[in-house]
C-alpha positions in Angstrom: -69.0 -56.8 -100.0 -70.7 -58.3 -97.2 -69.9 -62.5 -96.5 -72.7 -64.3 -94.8 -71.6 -66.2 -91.8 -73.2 -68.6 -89.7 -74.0 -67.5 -86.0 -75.6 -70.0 -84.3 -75.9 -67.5 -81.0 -78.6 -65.6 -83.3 -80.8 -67.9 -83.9 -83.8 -65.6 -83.3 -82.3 -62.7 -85.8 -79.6 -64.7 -87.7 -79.5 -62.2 -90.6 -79.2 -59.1 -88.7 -76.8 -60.1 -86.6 -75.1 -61.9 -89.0 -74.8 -58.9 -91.5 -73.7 -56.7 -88.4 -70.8 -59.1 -87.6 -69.6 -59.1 -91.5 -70.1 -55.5 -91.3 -67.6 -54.9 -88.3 -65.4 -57.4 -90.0 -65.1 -55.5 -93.2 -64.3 -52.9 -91.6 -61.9 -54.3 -89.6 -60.1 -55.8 -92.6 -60.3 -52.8 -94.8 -57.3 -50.5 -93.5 -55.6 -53.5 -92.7 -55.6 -54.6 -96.5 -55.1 -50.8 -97.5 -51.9 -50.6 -94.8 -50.3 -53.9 -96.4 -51.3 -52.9 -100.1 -49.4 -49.4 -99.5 -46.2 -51.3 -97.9 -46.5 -53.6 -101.3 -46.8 -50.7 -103.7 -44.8 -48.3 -102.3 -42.2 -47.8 -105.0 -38.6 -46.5 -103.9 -37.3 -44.6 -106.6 -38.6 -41.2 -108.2 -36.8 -42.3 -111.0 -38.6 -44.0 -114.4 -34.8 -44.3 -115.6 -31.3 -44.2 -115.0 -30.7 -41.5 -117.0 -33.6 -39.7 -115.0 -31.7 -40.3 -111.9 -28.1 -38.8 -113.3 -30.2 -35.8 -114.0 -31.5 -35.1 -110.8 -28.2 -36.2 -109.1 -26.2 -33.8 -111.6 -24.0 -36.6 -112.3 -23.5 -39.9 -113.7 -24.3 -43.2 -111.4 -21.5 -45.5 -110.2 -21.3 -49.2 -111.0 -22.9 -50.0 -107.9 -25.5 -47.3 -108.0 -26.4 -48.4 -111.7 -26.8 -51.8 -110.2 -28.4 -51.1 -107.4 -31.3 -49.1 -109.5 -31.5 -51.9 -111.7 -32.3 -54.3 -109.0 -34.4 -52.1 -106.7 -36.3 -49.0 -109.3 -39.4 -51.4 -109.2 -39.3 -52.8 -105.7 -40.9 -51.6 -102.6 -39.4 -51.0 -99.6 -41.0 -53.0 -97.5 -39.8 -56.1 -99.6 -36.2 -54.7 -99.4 -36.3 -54.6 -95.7 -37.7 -57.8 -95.5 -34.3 -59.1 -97.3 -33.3 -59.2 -93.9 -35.6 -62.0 -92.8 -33.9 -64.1 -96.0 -29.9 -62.8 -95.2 -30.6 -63.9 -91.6 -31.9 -67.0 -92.6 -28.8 -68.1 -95.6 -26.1 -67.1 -93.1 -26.9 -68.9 -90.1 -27.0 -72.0 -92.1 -24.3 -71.8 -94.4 -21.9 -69.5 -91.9 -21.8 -72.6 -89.4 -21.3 -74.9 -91.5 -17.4 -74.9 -92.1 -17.1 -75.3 -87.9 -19.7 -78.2 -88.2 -17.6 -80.3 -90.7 -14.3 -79.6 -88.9 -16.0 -80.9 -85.6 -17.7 -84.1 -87.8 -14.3 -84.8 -89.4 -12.1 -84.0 -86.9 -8.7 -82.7 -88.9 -5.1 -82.6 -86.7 -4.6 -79.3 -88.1 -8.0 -77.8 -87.3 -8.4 -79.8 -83.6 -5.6 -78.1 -82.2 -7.6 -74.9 -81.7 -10.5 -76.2 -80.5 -11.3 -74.8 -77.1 -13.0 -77.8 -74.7 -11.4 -81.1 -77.3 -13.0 -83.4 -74.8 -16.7 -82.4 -76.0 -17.9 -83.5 -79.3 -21.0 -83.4 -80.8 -23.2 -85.4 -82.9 -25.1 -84.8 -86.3 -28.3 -85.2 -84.4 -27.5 -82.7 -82.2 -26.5 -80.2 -84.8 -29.6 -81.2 -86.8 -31.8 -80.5 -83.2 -30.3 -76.9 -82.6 -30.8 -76.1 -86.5 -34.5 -76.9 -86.1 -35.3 -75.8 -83.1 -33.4 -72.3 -84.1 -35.2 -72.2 -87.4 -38.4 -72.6 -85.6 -37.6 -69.5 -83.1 -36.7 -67.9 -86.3 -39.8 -68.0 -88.1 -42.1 -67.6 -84.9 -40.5 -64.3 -83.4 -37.5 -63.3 -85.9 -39.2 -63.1 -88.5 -42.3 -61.3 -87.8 -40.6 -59.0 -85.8 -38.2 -57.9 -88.4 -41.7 -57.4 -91.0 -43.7 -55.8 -88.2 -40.8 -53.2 -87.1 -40.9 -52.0 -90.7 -42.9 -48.7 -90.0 -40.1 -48.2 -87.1 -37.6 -48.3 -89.8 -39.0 -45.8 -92.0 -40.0 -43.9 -89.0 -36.5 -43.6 -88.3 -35.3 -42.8 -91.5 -33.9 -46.0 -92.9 -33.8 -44.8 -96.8 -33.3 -46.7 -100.0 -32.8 -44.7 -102.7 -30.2 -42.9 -104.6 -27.3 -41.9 -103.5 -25.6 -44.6 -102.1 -23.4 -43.7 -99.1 -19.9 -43.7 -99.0 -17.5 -46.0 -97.9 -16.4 -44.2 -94.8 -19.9 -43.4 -94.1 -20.5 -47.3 -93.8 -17.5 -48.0 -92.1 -18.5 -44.7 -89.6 -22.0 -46.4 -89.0 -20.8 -49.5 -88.7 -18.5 -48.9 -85.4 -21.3 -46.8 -84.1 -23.7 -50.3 -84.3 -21.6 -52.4 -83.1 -20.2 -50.3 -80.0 -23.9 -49.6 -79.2 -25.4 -52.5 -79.7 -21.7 -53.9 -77.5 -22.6 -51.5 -74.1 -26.9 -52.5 -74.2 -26.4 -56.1 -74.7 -23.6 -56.7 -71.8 -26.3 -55.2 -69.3 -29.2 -57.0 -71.1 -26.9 -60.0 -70.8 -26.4 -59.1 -67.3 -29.6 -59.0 -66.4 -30.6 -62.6 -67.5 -28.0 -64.0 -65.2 -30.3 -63.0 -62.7 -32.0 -66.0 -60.7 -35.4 -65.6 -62.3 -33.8 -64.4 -65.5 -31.5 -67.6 -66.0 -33.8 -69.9 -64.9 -36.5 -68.9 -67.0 -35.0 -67.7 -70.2 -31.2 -67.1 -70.4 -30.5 -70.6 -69.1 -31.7 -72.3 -72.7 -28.8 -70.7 -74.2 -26.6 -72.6 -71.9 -27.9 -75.8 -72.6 -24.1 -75.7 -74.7 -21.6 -75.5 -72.0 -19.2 -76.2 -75.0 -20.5 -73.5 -77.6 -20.5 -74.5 -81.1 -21.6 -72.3 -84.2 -25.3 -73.5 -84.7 -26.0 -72.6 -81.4 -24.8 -68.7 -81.7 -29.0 -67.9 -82.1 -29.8 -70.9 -79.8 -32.3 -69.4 -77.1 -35.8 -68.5 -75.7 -37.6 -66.9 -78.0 -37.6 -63.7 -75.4 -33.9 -63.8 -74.9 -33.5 -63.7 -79.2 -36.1 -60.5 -78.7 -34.9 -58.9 -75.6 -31.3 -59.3 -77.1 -32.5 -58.3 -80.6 -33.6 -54.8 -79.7 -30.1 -53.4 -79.3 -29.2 -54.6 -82.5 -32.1 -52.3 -83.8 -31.0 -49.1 -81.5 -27.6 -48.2 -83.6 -29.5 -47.6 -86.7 -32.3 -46.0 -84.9 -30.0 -43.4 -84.0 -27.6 -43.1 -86.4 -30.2 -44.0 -89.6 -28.3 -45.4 -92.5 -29.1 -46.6 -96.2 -30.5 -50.0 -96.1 -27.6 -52.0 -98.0 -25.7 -50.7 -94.4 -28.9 -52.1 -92.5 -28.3 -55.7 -94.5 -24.4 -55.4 -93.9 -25.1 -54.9 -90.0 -27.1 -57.4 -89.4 -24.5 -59.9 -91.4 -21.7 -59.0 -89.8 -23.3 -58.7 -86.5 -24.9 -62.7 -87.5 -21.5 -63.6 -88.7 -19.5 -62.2 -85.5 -22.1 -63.8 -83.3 -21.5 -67.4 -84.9 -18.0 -67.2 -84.5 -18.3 -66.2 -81.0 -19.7 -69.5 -80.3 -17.8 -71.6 -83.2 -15.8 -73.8 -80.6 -12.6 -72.9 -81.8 -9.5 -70.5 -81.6 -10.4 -68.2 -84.1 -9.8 -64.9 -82.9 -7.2 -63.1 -81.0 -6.6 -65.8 -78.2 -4.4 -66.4 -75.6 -1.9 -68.9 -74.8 -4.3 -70.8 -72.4 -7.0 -72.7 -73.0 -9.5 -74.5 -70.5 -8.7 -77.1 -68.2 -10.0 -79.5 -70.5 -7.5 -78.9 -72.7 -4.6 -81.6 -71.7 -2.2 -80.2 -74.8 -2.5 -76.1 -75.3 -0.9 -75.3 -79.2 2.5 -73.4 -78.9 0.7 -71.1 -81.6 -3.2 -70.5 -80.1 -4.2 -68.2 -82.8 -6.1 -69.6 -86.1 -4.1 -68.7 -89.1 -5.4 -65.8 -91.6 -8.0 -64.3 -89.2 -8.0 -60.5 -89.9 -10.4 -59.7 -86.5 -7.5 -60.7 -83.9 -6.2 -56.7 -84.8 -9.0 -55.4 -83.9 -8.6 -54.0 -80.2 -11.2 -55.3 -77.2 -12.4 -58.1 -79.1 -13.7 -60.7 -77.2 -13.7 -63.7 -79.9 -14.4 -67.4 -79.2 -12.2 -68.1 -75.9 -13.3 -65.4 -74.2 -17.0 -65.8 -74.3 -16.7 -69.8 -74.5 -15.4 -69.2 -70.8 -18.6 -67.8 -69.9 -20.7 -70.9 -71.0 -17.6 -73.4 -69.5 -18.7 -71.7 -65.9 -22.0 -71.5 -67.1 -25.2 -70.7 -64.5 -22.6 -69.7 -62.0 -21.0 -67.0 -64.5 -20.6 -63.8 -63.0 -17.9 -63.0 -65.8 -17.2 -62.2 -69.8 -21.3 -60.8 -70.4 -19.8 -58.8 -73.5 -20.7 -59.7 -76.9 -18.3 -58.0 -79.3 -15.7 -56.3 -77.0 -14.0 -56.6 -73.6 -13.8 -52.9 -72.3 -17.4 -53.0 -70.4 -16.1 -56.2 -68.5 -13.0 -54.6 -67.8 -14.5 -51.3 -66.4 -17.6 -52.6 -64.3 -15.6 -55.6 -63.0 -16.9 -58.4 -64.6 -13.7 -60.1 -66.0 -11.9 -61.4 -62.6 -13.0 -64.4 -62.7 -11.6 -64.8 -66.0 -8.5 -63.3 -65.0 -8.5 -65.3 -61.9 -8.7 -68.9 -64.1 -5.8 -68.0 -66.6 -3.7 -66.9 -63.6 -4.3 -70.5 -62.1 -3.7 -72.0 -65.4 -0.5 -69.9 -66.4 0.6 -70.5 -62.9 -0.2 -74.8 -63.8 1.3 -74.7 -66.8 4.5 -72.9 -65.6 4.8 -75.8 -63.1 4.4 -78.6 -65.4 6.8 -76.8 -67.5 9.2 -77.0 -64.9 8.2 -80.3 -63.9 8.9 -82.0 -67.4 12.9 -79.6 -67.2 13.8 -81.7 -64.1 12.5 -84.8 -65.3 14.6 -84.3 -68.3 17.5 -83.3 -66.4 17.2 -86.5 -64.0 17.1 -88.4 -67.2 20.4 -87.2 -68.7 21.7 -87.2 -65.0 20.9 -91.7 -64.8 22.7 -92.1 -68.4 25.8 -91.1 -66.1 25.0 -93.1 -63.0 
């Protein structure tokens, strides 16, 4: 079907050239419309019914595979992919959000752990970051995630029936996160170069004080250029997609907490100058990930956006061992030295003025 279109350039032969642009625009629009019908229709499942599927497994389905059949036997897999647009989306809103009310309401029992207590932030600057987040989101997140879909089945990201194991997951799982770990501390690297910082990374550290909303907080380059080693793991190791949606979660959820503002994690006994009164116990009660070894957690990496531009330290995302081996964690090492050595003295300090107390009730 051709649409006539107005060309005012042809005045002498409007029709013909008109009809020759519609032409070449038809055409155009043709395997475009066949490409994104196919990803629309593209069913994932052989199977017309579960009992189909227990046949051609040669056994019965488990809970969760009868479930998962049910919810997915008539949906494509494009539109299960693009779950992950909607799971990115629910937890960086509602993940922050416990952080957000403790630094609104300010609890005794939660303000002890928070790393820099001297920096507070208003609503309006959550409600800025959420926005301008959102917006970086929808402009580069999301159309990357829907674009890369031919990638993923390239790849050999598959949907259907079975599901893997547990140890399979948990297998794939380290294998993300310790690759995504080594790419993004040189990526990270990288943008603390002068051109780098100063014309993408240094958005990030608009938050010298990190706090949860601002985990995603960035250039819309950095989010991308940072992005693709999230996308490497599973391009190597190819998984089912339920452990596609779980690693991207968890890798959402670990970043957040990373930047939450608080002791959550398997801290230290020191905090940042700022911090006038350290807690005798720095470690957030009932966190399960201060056991797991390397992990760099919230005062680690909320020392590399205290130092900020000047940060030639703590570039790992998820764990400490690539700081440790190429060198990047003195000056880290350097500050709690100082600060171990400051609080030792002040420790001492407050012993002799106690003892010159007792000492006058004599005098």
């Amino acid at each position: 079907m051709l649409v006539p279109i107005y060309c005012p350039g042809f005045a002498h032969h409007p029709h013909h050239a008109c009809t020759l642009f519609s032409t070449r625009l038809h055409q155009f629009h043709l395997p475009l419309a066949l490409f994104l019908l196919s990803l629309v229709a593209a069913t994932m499942l052989p199977f017309a019914s579960i009992g189909e599927a227990e046949v051609a497994m040669g056994r019965d389905l488990t809970a969760v595979e009868t479930a998962w059949f049910r919810y997915s036997a008539g949906m494509s897999d494009f539109w299960l992919y693009a779950h992950n647009v909607v799971f990115l989306l629910l937890v960086y809103t509602l993940a922050p959000l416990p952080f957000v009310m403790a630094e609104l309401k300010r609890p005794k029992a939660i303000q002890k752990y928070k790393l820099q207590p001297s920096v507070h932030f208003p609503v309006a600057t959550f409600v800025r970051c959420y926005k301008n987040v959102v917006k970086t989101f929808i402009v580069a997140v999301g159309p990357l995630q829907l674009l890369s879909y031919p990638t993923i089945k390239w790849v050999g990201i598959r949907t259907g029936l079975p599901l893997p194991s547990v140890w399979e997951v948990v297998a794939q799982l380290a294998v993300y996160f310790l690759v995504e770990d080594y790419f993004s501390y040189w990526l990270h690297r990288a943008l603390h170069c002068r051109w780098g910082y100063q014309h993408i990374h240094r958005i990030h550290h608009e938050f010298s004080a990190p706090m949860a909303f601002a985990a995603p907080y960035a250039h819309w380059a950095e989010v991308l250029i940072l992005g693709f080693p999230a996308f490497l793991g599973p391009a190597l190791v190819p998984c089912h997609i339920l452990t596609l949606w779980l690693w991207f979660v968890l890798r959402h959820v670990e970043a957040i907490e990373t930047h939450c503002g608080y002791a959550v994690f398997f801290f230290h006994a020191l905090s940042f100058p700022s911090c006038a009164h350290p807690p005798d116990n720095y470690d957030f009660p009932q966190t399960p990930t201060k056991y797991i070894p390397f992990y760099v957690g919230a005062e680690y990496h909320d020392y590399h956006h205290y130092v900020g531009e000047k940060s030639h330290s703590n570039f790992a995302s998820v764990f400490t061992y690539c700081d440790y081996v190429y060198g990047t964690d003195k000056g880290y090492k350097y500050q709690k030295t100082q600060l171990a050595k400051l609080k030792a003295q002040g420790e001492a300090n407050m012993q002799n003025e106690e003892m010159n107390g007792i000492w006058d009730k004599y005098d």
